[in-house]
N, C-alpha and C positions, 0 to 999 in steps of 0.2 A: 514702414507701412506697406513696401510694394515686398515684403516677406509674406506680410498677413494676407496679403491676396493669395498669394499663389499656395498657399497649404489644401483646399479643397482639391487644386489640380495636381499639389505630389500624393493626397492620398487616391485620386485617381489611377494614377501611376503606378504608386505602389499595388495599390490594389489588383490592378490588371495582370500582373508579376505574382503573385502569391497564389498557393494550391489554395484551392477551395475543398474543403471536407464535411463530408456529416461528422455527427457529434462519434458514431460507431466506429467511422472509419478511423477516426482520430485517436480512439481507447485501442483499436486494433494496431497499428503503427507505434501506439508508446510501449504495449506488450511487449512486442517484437521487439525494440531494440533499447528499451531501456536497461542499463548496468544493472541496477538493483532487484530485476526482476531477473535479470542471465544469469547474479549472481545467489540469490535463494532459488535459482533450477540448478545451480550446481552443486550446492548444498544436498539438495535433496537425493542428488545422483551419489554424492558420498555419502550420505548415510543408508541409501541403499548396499551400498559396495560392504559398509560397516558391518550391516545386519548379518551378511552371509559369514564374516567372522567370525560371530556369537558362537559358531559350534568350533571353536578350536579347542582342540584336546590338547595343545604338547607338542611337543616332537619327540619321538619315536629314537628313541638310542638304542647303538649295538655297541659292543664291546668284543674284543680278541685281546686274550693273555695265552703267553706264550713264555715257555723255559719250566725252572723245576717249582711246580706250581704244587704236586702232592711225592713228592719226593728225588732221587739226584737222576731222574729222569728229565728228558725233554718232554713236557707235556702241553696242551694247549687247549683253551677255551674260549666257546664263542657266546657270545649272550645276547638276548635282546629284551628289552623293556616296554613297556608303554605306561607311562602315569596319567591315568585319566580324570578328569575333575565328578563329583560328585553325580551325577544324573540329573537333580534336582537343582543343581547348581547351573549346568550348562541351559535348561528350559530357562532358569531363569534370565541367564543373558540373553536366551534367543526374544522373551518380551520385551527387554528390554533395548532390545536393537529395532523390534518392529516396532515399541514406544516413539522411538527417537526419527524413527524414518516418519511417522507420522507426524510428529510436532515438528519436522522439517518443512512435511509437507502443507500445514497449515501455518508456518511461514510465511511461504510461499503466496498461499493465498490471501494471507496478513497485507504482505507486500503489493500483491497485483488489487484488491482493492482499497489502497490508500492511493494508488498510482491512479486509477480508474477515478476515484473522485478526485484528486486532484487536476485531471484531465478535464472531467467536468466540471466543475468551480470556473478553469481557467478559459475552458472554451464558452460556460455563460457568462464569465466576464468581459469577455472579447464581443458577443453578442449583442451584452448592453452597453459596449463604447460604441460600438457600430452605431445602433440605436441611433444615441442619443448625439454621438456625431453626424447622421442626419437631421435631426430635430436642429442643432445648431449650425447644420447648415441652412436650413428652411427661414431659422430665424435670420440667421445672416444676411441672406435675400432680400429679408424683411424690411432691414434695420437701413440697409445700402440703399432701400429703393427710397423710402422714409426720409436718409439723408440728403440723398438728392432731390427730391421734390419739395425738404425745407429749406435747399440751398435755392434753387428757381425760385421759391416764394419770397424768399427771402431779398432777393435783389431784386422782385419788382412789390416789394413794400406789404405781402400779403401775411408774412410772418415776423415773428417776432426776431432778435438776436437771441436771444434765451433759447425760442426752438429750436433758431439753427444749432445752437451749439449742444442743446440736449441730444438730435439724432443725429451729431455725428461723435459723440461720446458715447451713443450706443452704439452706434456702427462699429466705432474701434474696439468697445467691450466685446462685442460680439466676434468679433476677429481672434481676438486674443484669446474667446475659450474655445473656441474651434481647432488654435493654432496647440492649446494646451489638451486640447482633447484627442487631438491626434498624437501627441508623445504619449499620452496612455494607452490609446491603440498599440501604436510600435513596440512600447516596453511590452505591454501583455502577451505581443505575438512572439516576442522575444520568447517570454518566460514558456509559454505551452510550445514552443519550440526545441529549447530546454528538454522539457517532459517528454516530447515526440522524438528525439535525439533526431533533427533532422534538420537541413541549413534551410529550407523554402520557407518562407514566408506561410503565415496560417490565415485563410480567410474562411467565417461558420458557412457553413450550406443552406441555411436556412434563419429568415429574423428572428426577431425573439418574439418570443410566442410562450405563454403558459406551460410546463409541464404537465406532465399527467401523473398521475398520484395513484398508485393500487394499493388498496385495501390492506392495513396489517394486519390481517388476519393470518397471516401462516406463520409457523415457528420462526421465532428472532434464529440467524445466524451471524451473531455479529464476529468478524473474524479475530480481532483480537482477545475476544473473552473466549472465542474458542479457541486460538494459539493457548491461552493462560491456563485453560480448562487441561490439555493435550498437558503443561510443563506440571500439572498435579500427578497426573496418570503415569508422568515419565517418574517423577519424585518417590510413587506407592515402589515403581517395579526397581528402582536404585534399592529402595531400601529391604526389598527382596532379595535382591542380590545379593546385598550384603550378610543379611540371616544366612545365607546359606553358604556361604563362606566359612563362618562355622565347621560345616559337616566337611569329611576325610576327604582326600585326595587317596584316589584306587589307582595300584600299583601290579600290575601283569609282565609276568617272563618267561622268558623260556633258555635253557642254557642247553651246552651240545660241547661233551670233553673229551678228552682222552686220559686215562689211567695206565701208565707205561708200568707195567711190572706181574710180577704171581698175585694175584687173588684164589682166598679161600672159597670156594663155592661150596657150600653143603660138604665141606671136610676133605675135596678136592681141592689142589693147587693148581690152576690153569693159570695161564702165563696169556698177558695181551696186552698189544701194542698200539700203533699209534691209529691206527686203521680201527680198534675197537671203538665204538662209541659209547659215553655214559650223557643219559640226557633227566630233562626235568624242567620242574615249571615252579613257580613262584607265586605267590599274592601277599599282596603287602596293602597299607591303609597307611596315608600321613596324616598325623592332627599335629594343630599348632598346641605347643607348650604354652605359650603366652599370649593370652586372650585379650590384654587389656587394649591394646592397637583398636584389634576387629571390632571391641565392645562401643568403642569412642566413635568407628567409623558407621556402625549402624545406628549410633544414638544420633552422629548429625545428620544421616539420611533421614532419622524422624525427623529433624528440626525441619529439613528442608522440606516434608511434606508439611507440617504447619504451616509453613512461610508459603507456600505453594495455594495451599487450602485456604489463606489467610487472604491473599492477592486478589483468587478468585475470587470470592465472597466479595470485597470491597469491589472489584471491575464490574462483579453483574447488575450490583446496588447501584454504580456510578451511571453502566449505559443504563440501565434500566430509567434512569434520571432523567438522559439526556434525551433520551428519548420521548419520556413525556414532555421534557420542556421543548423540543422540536417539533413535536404535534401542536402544540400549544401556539410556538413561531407560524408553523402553518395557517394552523386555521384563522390570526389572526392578520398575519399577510394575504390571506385568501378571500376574508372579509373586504379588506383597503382595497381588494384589484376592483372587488366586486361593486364596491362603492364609484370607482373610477369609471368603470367600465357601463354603470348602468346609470349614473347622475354626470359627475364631474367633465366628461371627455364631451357629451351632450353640451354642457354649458358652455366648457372652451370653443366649441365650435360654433354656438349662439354669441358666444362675446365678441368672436372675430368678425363675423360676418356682421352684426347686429354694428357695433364701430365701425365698421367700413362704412356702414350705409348711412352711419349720422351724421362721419366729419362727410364724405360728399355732400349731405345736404345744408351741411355749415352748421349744423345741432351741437356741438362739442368740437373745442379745439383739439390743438393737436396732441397737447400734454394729457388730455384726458386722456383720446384715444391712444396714446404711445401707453399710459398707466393702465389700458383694459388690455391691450394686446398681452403687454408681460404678463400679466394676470392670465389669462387664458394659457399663455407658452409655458407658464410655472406648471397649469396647472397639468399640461401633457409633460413636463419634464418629470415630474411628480410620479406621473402613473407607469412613467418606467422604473423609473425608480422602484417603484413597487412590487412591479412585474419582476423586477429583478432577486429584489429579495424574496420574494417567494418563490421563485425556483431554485433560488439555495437551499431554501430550507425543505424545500423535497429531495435536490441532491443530498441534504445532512443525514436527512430520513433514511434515504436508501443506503447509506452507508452506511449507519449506526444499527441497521435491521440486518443488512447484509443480503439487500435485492437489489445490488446494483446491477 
């Protein structure tokens, strides 16, 4: 029992000990230093690196032959090459580099808002154990003051044994969810601790309070149908690539000899050596002889835009789903707060006060009044409860819209 007490004053304790944050500050800190957001910015940085690739030609060969190369002379040749890929061929890699730098880049952003709602999910779920770990303290106060005033009654004959033992069975109930409400604070601060990559303890900056909800009126960007949209676009310019693979490889030279010996000239015999020079140039084309490889590898780059085209379509259908059915969460969580907030929390407050004022006057015993109070505490546990789930489902909103 003397465990149950003292949990109010270790979450005091704790509490005092933990950074306190807004909800911004807390998305700005898990930016920073979470792995999976360092690691899709480093991605991004090498498929930048990759793009600038896209224009490799080759590499550039020389050659020297040297000995009796056109006859029992010492002769020698120098040569150089360059095999260039098609024109059409190298553009296409280059789309296809800035394809892929993009659909890194919308990774990336895949990543920082799944991070960014997961931040907030965990920072209003931290909010409403707060909450309602207040609320269970208040009741607490409640239940102790209750037990002790039907233990004084009770030893000078004004109460019943039944009562006493009813408030102090909620006294100890009321301990026990306090003492179990604060493990769920701890683990929570745990886990968005986690996400924050950071060892301090996490307290919200502010109670829980409603959300604010803007208008879906501007274009949905939801990031993962836009990452899927980006792996169709990357899918068209693969199988560009490959078409074009197809067309020759262009082949440029230039050579630089020597012809050790007499040459007829226009019916003269001039004599020249190694100091003369014979030069010239070259153009050559490669096609591949055997097509059936290339044919197979552009026929799976159509597959893969299919499959591509095919994803998309099913994800827009999906969020587009999810999305009404989260409007729909809303507006029907928005109703409940609004019920609470304009009847229910009214009444709770009429039942507490309205009970106080009848057992003082000895109108209703205790077990009434101990059955109206829970009545009235349900009914504000209730309205956070609600409060709560409606601000999820405006985080779900924002993230499935892609206004977080």
């Amino acid at each position: 029992m003397n465990r149950l007490i003292i949990v109010p004053i270790l979450f005091f304790f704790y509490s005092t000990h933990a950074q306190t944050l807004s909800q911004q500050e807390a998305i700005n800190i898990a930016l920073k230093n979470n792995g999976w957001v360092a690691a899709a910015s480093s991605e991004v940085k090498s498929f930048g690196q990759l793009k600038k690739s896209e224009t490799d030609i080759g590499k550039f060969s020389a050659t020297a032959t040297f000995g009796e190369i056109n006859s029992r002379a010492q002769d020698n040749n120098f040569k150089v090459s360059q095999t260039i890929p098609f024109p059409t061929l190298l553009a296409a890699k280059a789309r296809l580099g800035q394809a892929n730098l993009e659909g890194a880049e919308k990774k990336l952003t895949m990543v920082q808002h799944q991070l960014i709602y997961d931040v907030k999910v965990s920072y209003e779920k931290l909010r409403f154990l707060i909450a309602t770990n207040k609320l269970l303290t208040t009741e607490d106060s409640l239940y102790s003051e209750l037990a002790r005033i039907m233990e004084i009654n009770y030893r000078t004959g004004e109460a019943t044994y039944l009562e006493k033992l009813t408030a102090e069975t909620n006294s100890l109930s009321s301990k026990n969810a306090l003492q179990q409400q604060q493990s769920e604070i701890d683990i929570e601060q745990k886990h968005l601790q986690t996400l924050l990559q950071t060892s301090d303890p996490i307290l919200p900056e502010a109670d829980l309070t409603p959300l604010l909800w803007q208008d879906a009126t501007a274009p949905m960007s939801n990031a993962e149908l836009s990452y899927q949209q980006q792996q169709t676009a990357i899918a068209l310019q693969q199988k560009r690539v490959q078409q074009n693979t197809f067309l020759p490889d262009i082949t440029v030279g230039y050579f630089n000899q020597s012809f050790v010996g007499y040459q007829n000239i226009v019916g003269v015999e001039e004599y020249y050596d190694r100091g003369s020079r014979f030069q010239g140039f070259e153009v050559g084309l490669s096609l591949p002889l055997w097509i059936k490889p290339q044919l197979a590898r552009t026929k799976a780059a159509r597959y893969q835009i299919e499959a591509a085209t095919q994803k998309t379509a099913y994800l827009q259908q999906e969020v587009e789903q999810k999305i009404a059915q989260a409007n729909r969460e809303r507006l029907k969580n928005e109703t409940n707060i609004d019920y609470f907030e304009t009847t229910a929390l009214k009444q709770a407050d009429l039942i507490i006060s309205q009970s106080k004022k009848s057992l003082a006057a000895g109108e209703i015993n205790y077990l009434i009044y101990l059955q109206s109070i829970k009545s009235a505490l349900a009914l504000r546990t209730n309205y956070i409860a609600a409060l709560h789930q409606y601000n999820l489902s405006i985080i779900n909103l924002e993230f499935l819209t892609g206004s977080l």
